[in-house]
C-alpha positions as MATLAB code, in Angstrom:
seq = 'XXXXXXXXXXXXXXXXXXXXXXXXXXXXXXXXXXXXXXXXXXXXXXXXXXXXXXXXXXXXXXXXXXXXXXXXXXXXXXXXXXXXXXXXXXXXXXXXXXXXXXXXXXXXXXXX';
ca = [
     125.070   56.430   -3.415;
     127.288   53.120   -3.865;
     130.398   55.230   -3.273;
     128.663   56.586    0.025;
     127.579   53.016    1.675;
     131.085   51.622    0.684;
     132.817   54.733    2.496;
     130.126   53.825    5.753;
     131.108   50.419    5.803;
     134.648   50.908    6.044;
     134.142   53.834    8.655;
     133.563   53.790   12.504;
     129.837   54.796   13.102;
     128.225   55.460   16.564;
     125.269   57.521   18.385;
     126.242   59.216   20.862;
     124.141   62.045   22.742;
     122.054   61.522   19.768;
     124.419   62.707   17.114;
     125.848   60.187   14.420;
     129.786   60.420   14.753;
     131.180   58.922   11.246;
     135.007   58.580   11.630;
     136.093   57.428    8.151;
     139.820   57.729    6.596;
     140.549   60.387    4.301;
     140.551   58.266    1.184;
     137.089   58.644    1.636;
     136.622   62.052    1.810;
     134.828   62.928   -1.608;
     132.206   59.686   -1.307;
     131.153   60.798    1.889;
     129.591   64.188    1.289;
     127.142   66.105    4.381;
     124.219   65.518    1.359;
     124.611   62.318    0.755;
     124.552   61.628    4.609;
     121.531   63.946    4.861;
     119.670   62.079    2.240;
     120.016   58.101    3.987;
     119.176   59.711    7.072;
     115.699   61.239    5.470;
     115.017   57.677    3.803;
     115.774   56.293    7.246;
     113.200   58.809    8.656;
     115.349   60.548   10.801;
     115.947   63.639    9.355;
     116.450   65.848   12.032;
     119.288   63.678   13.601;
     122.369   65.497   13.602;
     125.739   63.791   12.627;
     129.270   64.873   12.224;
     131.901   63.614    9.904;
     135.389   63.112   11.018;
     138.223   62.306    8.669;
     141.410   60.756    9.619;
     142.527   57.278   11.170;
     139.627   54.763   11.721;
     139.955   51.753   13.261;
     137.107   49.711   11.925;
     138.913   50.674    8.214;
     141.840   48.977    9.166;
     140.462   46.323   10.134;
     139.863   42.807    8.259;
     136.040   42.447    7.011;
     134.565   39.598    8.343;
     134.375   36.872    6.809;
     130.791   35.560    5.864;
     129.712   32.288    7.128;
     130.448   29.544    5.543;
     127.824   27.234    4.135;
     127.896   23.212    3.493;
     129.510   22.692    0.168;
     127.717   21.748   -1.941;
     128.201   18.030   -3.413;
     130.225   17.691   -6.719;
     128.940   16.109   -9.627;
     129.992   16.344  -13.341;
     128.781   19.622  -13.877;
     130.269   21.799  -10.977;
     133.507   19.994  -11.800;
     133.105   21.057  -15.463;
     131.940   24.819  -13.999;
     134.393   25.433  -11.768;
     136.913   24.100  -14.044;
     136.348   26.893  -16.828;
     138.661   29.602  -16.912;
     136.617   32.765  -16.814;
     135.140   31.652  -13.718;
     138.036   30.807  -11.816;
     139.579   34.494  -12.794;
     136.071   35.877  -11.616;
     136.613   33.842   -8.255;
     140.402   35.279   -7.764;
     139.198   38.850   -8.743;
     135.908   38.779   -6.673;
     136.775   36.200   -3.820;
     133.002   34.628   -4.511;
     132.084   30.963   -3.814;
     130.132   28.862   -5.781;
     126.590   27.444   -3.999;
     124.840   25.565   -7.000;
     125.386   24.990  -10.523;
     122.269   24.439  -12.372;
     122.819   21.737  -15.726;
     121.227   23.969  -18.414;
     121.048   20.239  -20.801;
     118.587   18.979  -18.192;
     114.751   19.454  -19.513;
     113.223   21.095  -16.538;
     115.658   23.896  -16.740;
     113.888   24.354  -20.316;
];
């Protein structure tokens, strides 16, 4: 169901008169299916809540994602200079947008 949550989190949810109302654009239409739906709602345990799927414009999909918060960086030493210098991972943070939080020194003896 990774398809599914992706398509929810780029799609305008709310309750209203106890009925889920997903609005979620059309490029969504095949990962958003009335079993999949069905099936989070039973592992939610609310399976008789009834919900209706609306495809077309949403707003929240349009919208930026917000950005995480942003932690203290961390301090550089030798070895995050020497990790962050390395090609693959600077590709893997352009393709992936990730940050780096700690670099452990696999040459010290308690990483053993």
């Amino acid at each position: 169901m990774t398809y599914s949550a992706d398509a929810i989190g780029h799609s305008e949810v709310a309750l209203v008169n106890n009925e889920l109302q997903i609005t979620a654009s059309k490029e969504f239409h095949l990962s958003l299916g009335r079993e999949e739906i069905s099936t989070a709602l039973k592992h939610l345990g609310l399976p008789a809540l009834r919900f209706k799927l609306n495809f077309g414009e949403a707003k929240s999909a349009a919208a930026p994602v917000p950005a995480t918060v942003k932690t203290q960086a961390p301090k550089e030493d030798e070895t995050t200079e020497r990790a962050l210098a390395h090609p693959e991972v600077q590709r893997f943070r352009e393709l992936f947008g990730g940050e780096v939080r700690t670099v452990r020194n696999l040459k010290e003896p308690w990483n053993e």
